[in-house]
C-alpha positions in Angstrom: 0.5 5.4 10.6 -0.2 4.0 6.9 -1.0 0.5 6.8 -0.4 -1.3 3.2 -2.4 -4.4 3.4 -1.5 -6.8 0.1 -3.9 -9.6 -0.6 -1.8 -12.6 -2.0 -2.2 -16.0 -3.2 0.9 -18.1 -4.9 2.5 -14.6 -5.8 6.1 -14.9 -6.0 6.8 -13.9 -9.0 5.7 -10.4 -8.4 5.5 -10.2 -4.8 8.9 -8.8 -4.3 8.3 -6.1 -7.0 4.9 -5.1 -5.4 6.6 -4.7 -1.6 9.9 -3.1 -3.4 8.0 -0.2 -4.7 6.2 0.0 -1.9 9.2 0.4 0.7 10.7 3.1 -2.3 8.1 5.5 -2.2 7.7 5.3 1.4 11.4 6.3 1.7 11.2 9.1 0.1 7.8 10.3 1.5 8.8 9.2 5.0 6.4 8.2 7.2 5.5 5.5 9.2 4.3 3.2 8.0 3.7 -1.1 7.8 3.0 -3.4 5.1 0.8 -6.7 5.9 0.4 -9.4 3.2 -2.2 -11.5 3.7 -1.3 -14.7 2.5 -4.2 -16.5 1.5 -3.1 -20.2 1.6 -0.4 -19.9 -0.8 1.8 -23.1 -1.5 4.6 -21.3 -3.1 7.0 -18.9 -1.4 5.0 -15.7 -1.2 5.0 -15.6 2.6 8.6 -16.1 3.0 9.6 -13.4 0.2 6.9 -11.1 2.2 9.1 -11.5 5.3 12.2 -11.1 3.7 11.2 -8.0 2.5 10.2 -7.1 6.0 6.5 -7.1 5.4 4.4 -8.7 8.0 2.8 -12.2 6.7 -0.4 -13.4 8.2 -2.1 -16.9 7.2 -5.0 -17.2 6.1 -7.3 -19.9 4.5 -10.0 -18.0 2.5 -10.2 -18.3 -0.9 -12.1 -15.2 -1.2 -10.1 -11.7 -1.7 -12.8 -9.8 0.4 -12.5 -12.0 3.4 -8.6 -11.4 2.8 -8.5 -8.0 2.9 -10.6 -7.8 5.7 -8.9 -10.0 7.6 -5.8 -7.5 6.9 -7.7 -4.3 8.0 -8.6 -6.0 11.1 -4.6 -6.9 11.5 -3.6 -3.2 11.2 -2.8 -0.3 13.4 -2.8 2.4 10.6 -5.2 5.4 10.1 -5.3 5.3 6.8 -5.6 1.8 4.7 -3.8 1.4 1.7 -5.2 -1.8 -0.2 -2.1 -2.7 -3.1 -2.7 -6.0 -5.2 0.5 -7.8 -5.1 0.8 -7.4 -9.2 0.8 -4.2 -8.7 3.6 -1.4 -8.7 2.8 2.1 -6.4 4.5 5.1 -6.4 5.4 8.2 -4.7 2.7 10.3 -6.5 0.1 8.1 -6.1 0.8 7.4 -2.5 1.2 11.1 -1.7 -2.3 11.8 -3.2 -4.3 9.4 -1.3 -3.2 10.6 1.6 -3.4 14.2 0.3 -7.0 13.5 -0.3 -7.9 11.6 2.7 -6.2 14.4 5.0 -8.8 17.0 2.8 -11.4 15.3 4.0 -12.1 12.3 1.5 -13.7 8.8 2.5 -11.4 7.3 0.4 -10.5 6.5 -3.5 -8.7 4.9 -5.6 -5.8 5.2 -8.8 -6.7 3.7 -11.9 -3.8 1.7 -13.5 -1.5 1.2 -16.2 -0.6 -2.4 -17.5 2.8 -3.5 -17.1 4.5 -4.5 -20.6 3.1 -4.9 -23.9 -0.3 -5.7 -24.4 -2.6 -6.5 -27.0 -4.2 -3.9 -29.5 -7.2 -5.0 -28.0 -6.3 -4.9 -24.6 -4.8 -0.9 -25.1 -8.2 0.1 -26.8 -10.7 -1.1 -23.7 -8.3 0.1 -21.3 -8.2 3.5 -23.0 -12.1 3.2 -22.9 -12.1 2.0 -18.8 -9.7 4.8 -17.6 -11.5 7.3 -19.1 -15.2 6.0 -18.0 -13.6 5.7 -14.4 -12.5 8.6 -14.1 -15.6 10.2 -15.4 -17.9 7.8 -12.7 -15.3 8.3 -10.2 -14.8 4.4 -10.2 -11.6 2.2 -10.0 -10.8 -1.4 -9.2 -9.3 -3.0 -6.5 -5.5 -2.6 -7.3 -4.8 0.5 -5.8 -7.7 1.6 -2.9 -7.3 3.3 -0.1 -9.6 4.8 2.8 -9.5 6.0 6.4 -9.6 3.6 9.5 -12.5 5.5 10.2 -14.9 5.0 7.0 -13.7 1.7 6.5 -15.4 0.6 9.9 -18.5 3.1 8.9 -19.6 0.6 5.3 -18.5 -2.7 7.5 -15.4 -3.3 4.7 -15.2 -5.5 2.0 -19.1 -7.7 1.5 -17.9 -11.4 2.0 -21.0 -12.1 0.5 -19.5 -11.7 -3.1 -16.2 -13.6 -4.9 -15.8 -10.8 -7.0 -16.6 -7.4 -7.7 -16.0 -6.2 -3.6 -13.6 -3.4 -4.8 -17.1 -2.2 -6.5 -19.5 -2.6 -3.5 -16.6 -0.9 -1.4 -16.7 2.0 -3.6 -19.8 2.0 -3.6 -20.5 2.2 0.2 -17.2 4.9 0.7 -19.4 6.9 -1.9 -22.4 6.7 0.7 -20.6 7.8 3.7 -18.4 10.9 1.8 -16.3 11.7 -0.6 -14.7 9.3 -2.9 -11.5 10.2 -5.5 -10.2 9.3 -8.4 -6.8 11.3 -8.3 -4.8 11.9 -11.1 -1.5 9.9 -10.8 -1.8 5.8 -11.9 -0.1 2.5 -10.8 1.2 -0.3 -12.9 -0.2 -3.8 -12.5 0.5 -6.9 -14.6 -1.2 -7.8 -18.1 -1.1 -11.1 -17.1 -4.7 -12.2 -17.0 -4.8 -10.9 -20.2 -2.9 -14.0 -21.6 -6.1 -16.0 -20.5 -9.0 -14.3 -22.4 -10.2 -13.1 -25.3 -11.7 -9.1 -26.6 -15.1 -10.3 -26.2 -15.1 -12.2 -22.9 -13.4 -8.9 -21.3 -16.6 -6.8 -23.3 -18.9 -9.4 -21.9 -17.6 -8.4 -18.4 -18.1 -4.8 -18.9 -21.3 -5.2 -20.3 -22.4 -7.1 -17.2 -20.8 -4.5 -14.4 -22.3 -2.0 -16.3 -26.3 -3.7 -16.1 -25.5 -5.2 -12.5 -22.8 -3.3 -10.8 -20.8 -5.5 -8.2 -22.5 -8.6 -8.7 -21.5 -9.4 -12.2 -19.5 -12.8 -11.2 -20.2 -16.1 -13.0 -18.8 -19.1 -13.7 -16.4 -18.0 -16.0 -15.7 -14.5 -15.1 -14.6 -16.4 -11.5 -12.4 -19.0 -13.7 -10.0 -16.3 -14.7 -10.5 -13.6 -11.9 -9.4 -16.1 -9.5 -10.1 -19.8 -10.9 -7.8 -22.3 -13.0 -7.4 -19.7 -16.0 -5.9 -17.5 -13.0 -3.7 -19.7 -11.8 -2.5 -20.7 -15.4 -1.3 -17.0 -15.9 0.6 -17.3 -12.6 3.1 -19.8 -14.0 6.7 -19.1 -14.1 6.9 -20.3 -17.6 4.2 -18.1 -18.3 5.6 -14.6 -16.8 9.2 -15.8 -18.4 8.0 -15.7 -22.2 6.5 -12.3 -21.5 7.7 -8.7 -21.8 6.2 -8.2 -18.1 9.2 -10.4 -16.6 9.9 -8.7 -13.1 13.1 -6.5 -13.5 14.9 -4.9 -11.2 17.4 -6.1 -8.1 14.1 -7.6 -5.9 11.9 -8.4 -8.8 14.9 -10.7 -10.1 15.4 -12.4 -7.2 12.1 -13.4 -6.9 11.8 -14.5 -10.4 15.0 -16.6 -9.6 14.1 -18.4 -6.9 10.2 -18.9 -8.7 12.1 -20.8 -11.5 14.3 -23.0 -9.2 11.9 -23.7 -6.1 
């Protein structure tokens, strides 16, 4: 079985769009498999979209994505873990090659991503420039990660020591054990944080993972990974000014019910 485990807190503007291409490409690759959101004290109505949509909603009260995606490894029954952001679109390609990969033989790996929408110049240019140094490092965030049951016990998951940069550490510790992939097809995830900072603060960050690897975090790299800036970019009047406004039959609905709950 593939387990999908989605960290989320306060995500239902994109929730539905996350679990709706989930639930597509799995159709068409069919297998078994589940999806688990990990609801991380949200207040809006991410858990209740979740289990619409027939994914399988635990609680939690963390406040730290690490701790929440471990606590959804340890919730599922799958072989192989499939770790999705809930801003974050999969498909079939991308889902076939992880486990393509992780049936060769991999530890694990993960897609790098395309933004959803327009962006800004800015944003395109140190994108362009990421992608490319990923792939050449074999090294990719968090939004699309995936592993065996198996090594994901062997590096002891996601360090709960650190409020960001565990997608890193992980990759770092899957590269320890064995093989670790950057495959060829992407996912799309929202622009959204990219409403919240500037060229220079997003250089600033690179320049810091690049001289400390996982544990860049400070102050204000929290603030908009995860802190008020963060939330600010979640707001329904926010996503609706945007060209990344969910489309599509689920994505709608969830931008509906956003605007009127």
């Amino acid at each position: 079985m593939i387990s999908f485990i989605v960290p989320a807190h306060n995500e239902e503007l994109w929730i539905g769009k996350c679990l709706g291409s989930i639930r597509t490409s799995m159709a068409a690759i069919a297998e078994p498999y589940e999806v688990i959101v990990v609801d991380d004290a949200s207040t809006d109505t991410t858990p209740r979209i979740a289990e619409q949509m027939g994914a399988r909603a635990i609680r939690v009260e963390h406040r730290k994505i690490s701790a929440v995606r471990n606590a959804g490894a340890r919730a599922a029954c799958g072989e192989v873990f499939i770790f999705v952001d809930a801003d974050t679109q999969v498909n079939q390609q991308a889902v076939r090659a992880a486990l393509s990969l992780l049936r060769s033989g991999a530890a694990g790996g993960a897609c790098v991503f395309e933004f959803d929408g327009v962006i800004p110049l800015w944003g395109r240019i140190i994108h362009r420039f990421g992608v490319t140094l990923g792939r050449l490092l074999r090294l990719a965030g968090g939004c699309f990660l995936f592993c065996t049951r198996q090594a994901f016990a062997a590096t002891g998951g996601f360090s709960e020591h650190l409020h960001a940069g565990e997608d890193l550490a992980f990759v770092q510790a899957l590269k320890k054990i064995g093989r670790f992939v950057v495959p060829k097809p992407t996912v799309v995830t929202s622009g959204r944080k990219l409403s919240v900072v500037g060229p220079w603060e997003v250089v600033m960050l690179l320049v810091r993972i690049a001289l400390r690897g996982p544990r860049y975090e400070n102050e204000k790299t929290l603030d908009f990974l995860y802190g008020r800036r963060a939330q600010d970019c979640k707001r329904p009047v926010k996503a609706a000014r945007g060209p990344n406004q969910i489309t599509g039959a689920d994505g709608d609905l969830q931008g509906r019910q956003s605007l009127h709950d």
